[in-house]
FIMAR-394542 format. One record per residue (C-alpha): residue in three letters; x, y, z; residue number from 0. Coordinates in Angstrom, 3 decimals, decimal comma. Layout:
{atom "ALA" {X Y Z} NUM}
...
***
This chain:
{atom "UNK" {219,869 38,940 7,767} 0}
{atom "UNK" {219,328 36,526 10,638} 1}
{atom "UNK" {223,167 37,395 11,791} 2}
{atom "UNK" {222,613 40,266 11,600} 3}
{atom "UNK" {220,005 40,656 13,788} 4}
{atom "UNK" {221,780 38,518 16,262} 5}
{atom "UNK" {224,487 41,292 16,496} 6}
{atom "UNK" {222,313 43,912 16,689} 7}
{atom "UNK" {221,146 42,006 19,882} 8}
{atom "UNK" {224,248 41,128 21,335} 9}
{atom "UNK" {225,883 44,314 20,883} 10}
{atom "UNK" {222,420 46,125 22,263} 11}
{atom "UNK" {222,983 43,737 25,512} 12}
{atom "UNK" {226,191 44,451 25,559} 13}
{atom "UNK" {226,140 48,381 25,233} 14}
{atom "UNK" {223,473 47,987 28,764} 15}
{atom "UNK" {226,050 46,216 30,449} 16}
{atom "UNK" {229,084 48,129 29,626} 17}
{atom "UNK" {227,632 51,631 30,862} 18}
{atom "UNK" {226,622 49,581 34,033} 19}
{atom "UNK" {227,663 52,129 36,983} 20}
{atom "UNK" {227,895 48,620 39,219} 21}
{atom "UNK" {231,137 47,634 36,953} 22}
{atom "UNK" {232,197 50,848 35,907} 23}
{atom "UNK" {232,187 51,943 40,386} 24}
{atom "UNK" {233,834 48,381 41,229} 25}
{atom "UNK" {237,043 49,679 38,492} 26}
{atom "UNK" {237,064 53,137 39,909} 27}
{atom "UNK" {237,527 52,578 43,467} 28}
{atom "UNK" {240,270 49,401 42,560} 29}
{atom "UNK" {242,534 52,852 40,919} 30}
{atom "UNK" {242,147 54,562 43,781} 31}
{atom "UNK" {243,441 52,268 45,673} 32}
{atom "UNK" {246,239 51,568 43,628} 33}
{atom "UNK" {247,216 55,015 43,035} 34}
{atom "UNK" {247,012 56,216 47,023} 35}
{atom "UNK" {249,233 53,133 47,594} 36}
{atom "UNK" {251,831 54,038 45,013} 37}
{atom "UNK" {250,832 57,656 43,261} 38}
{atom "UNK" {253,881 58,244 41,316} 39}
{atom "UNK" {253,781 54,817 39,386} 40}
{atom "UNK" {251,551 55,464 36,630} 41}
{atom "UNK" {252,796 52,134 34,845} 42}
{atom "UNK" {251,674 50,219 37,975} 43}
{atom "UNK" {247,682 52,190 36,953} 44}
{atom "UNK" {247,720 51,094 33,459} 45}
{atom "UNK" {248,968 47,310 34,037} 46}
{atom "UNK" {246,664 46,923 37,191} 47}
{atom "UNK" {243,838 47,993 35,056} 48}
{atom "UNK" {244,531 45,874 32,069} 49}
{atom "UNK" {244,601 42,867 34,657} 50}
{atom "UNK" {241,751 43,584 36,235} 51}
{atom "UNK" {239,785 43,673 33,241} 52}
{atom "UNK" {241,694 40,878 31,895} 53}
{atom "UNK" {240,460 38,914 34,347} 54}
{atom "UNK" {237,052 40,047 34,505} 55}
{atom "UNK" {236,498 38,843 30,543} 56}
{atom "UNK" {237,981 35,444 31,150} 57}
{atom "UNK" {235,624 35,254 33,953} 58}
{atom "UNK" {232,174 36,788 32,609} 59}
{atom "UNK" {233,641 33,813 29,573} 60}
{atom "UNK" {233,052 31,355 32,142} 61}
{atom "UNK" {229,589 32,428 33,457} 62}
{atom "UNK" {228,365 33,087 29,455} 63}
{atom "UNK" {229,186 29,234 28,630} 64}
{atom "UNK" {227,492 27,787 31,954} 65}
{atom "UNK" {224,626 30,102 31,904} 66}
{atom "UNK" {224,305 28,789 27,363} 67}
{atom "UNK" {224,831 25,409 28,756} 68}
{atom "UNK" {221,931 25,570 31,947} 69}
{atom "UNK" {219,693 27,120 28,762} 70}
{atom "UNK" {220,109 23,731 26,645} 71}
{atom "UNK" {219,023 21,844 29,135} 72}
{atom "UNK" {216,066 23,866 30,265} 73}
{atom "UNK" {215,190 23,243 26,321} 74}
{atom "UNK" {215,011 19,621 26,741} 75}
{atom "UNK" {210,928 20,568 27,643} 76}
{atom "UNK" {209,525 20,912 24,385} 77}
{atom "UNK" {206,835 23,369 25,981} 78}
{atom "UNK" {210,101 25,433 27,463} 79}
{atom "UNK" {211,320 25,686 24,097} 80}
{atom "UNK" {208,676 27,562 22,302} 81}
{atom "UNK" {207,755 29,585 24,668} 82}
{atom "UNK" {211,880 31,064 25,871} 83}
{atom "UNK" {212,418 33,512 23,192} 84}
{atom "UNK" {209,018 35,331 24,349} 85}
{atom "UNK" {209,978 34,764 28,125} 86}
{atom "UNK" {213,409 36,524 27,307} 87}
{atom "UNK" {211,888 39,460 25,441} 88}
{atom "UNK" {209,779 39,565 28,435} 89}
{atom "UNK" {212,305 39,818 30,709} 90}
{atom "UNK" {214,507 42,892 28,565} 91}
{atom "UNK" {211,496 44,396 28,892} 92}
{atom "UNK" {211,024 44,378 32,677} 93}
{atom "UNK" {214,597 45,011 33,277} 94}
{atom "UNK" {214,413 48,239 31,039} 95}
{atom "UNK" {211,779 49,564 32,912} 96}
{atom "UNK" {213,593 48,736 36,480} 97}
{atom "UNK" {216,730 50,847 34,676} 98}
{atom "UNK" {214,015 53,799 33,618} 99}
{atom "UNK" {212,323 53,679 37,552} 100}
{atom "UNK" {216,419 54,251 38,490} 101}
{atom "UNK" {215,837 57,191 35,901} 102}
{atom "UNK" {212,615 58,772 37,524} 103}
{atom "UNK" {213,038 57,741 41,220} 104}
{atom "UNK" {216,448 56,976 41,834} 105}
{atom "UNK" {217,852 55,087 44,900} 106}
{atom "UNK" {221,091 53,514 45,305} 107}
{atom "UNK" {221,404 49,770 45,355} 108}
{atom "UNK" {218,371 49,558 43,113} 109}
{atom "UNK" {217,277 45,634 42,462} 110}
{atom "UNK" {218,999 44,036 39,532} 111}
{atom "UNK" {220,796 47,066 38,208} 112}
{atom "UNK" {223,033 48,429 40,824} 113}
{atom "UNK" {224,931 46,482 44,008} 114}
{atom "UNK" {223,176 45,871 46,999} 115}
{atom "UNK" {224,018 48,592 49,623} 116}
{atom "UNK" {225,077 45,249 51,875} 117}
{atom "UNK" {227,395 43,781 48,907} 118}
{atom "UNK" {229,483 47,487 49,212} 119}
{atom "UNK" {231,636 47,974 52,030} 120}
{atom "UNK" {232,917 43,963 52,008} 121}
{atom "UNK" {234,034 45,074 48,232} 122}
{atom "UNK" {235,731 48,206 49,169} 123}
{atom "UNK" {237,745 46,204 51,890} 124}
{atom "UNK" {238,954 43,876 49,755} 125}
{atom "UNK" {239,906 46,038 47,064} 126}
{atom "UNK" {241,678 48,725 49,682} 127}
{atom "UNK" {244,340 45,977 49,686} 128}
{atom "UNK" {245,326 46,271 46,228} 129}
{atom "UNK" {249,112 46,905 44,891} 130}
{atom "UNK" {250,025 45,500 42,366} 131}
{atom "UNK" {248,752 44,168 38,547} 132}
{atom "UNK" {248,791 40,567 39,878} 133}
{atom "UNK" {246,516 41,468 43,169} 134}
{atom "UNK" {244,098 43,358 40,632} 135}
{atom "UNK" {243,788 40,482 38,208} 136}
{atom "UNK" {243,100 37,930 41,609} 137}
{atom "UNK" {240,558 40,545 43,092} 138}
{atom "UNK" {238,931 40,612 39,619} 139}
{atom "UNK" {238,689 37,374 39,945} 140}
{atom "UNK" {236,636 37,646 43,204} 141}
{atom "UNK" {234,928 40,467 42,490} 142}
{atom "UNK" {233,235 39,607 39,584} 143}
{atom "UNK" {230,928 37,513 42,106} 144}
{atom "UNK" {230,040 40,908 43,328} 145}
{atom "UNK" {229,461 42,003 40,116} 146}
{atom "UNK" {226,627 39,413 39,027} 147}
{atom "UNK" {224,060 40,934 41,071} 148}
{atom "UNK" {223,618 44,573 38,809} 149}
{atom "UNK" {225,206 42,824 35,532} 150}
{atom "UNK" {223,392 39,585 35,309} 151}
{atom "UNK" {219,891 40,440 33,915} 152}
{atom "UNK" {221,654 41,341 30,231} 153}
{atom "UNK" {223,545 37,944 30,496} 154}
{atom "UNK" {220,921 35,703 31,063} 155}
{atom "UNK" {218,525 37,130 28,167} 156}
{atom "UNK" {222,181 36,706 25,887} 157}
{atom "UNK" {222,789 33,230 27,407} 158}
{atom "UNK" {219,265 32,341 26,424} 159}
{atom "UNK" {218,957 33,902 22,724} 160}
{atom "UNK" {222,668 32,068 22,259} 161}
{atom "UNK" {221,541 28,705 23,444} 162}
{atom "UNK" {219,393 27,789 20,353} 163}
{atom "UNK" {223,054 27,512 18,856} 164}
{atom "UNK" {225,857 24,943 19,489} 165}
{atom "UNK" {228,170 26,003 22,271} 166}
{atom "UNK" {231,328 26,359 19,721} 167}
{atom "UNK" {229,527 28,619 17,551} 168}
{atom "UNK" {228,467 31,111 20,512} 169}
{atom "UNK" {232,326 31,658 21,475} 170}
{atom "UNK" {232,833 34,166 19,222} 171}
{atom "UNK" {230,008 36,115 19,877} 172}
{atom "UNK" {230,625 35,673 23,904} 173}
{atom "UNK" {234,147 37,180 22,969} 174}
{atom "UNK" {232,812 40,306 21,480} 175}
{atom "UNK" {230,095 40,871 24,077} 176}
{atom "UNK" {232,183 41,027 26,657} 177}
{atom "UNK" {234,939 42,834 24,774} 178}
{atom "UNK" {232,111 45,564 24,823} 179}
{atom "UNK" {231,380 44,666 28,417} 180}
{atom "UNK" {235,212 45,595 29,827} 181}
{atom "UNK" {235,701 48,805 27,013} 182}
{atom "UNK" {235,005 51,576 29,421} 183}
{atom "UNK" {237,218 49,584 31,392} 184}
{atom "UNK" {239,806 49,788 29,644} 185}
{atom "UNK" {239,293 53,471 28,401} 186}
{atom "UNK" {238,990 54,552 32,155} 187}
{atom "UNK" {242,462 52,725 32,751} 188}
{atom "UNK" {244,083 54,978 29,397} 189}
{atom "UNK" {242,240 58,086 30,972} 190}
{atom "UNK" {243,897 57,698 33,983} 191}
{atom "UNK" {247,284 56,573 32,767} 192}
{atom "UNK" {247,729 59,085 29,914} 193}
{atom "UNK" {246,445 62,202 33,147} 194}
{atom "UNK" {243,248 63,157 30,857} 195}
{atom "UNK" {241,608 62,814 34,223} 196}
{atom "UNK" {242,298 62,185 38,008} 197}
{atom "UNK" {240,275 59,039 39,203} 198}
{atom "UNK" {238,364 60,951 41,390} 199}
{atom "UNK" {237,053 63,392 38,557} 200}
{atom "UNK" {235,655 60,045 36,879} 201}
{atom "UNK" {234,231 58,672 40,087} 202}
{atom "UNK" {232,313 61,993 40,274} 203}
{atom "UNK" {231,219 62,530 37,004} 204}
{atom "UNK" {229,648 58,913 36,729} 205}
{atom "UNK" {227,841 59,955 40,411} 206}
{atom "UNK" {226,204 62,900 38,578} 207}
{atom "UNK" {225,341 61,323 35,710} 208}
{atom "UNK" {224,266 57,792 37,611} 209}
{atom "UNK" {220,534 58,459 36,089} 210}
{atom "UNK" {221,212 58,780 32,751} 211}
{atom "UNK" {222,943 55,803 32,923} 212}
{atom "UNK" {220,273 54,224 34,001} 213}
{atom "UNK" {217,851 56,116 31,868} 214}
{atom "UNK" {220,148 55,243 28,285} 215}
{atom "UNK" {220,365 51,224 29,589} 216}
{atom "UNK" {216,989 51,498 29,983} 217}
{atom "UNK" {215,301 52,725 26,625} 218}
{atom "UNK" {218,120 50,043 25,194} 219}
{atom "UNK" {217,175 47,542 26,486} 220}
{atom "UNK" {213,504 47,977 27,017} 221}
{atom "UNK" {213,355 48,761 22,981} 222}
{atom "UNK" {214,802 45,510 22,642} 223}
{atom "UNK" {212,304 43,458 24,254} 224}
{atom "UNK" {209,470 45,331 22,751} 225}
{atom "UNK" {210,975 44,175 19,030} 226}
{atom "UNK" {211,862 40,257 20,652} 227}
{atom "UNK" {207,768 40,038 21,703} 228}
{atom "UNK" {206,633 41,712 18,398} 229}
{atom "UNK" {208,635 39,835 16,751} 230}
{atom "UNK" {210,683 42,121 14,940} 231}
{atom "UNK" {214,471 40,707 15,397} 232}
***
């Protein structure tokens, strides 16, 4: 039962982050870019996209084991301890009702669940250089950094339900968050690649429907941290 109610969580988390229009914008405008550079190779779309989210797991890998590991330690304070499952349930519940405000008053650049406005055009600059798989999977890299800012909220409540285990044991279940976390990723890259869609008709539909994003991450994860302080996963 216990496991799972641990996936139930994970795969909530990782739903919130996955629909994130931060990550989902950052992948948009890097196909763009690759297809106004070289328009008529469409295997040049699908590899660049592959690497770029490639390179985004192994890295979101990397920032799920420190941010376990900087959890562990924080439990060292017996008083920390008891009190961090209620703290994170706390927090899932805060950051579903920032997501719901982006619902009902909407503003780009909104704390903790979109990019800051300031964070933007540096991004766009770098990724206006891209050509090729191997400069996607190094800007993906780089970018991730940029990412953090709308993506990290999710994370940190994972990183902190995941650290009551032993690090080995929470690999697998860091794997399959953030194969969730880079799906639309990869389904954007196949939309594009297989002509479903122009790039641009993505871009636009996810600017309409921005607030429901918001609005569907919200009642997530906001019905998550209602059961984690009532104690009901």
């Amino acid at each position: 039962m216990e496991n799972t109610l641990t996936l139930t969580k994970i795969i909530s988390l990782a739903v919130v982050d996955a629909i994130n229009p931060c990550a989902l914008a950052v992948l948009t405008m890097m196909l763009i870019a690759i297809i106004t550079y070289n328009p008529k190779n469409k295997m040049n779309i699908i590899w660049s996209g592959l690497a770029f989210s490639m390179s985004v797991f192994i890295m979101y890998m990397i920032y799920g084991i420190f941010i376990i590991k900087s959890f562990q330690l924080v439990q060292d304070i017996t008083s920390v301890r008891l009190w961090l499952y209620k703290i994170l349930g706390g927090a899932a519940v805060l950051l579903g009702a920032l997501q719901i405000k982006d619902f009902l008053f909407y503003k780009p650049g909104g704390i903790t669940t979109e990019m800051p406005m300031g964070l933007r055009p540096i991004l766009q600059k770098i990724i206006s250089g891209i050509t090729s798989p191997w400069g996607a999977f190094g800007v993906g890299i780089f970018v991730t950094l940029f990412l953090l800012p709308c993506t990290i909220g999710p994370y940190i409540i994972l990183g902190g339900m995941l650290s009551f285990m032993e690090i080995i044991s929470t690999l697998p279940l860091l794997v399959l968050y953030n194969l969730i976390f880079i799906f639309p990723m990869l389904i954007i890259t196949g939309i594009v690649y297989f002509g479903i869609s122009e790039i641009e008709n993505i871009s636009s539909w996810k600017d309409k429907n921005i607030r429901r994003l918001h609005f569907t991450s919200g009642i997530i994860i906001l019905g998550l941290g209602v059961a984690m302080l009532m104690g009901w996963v």
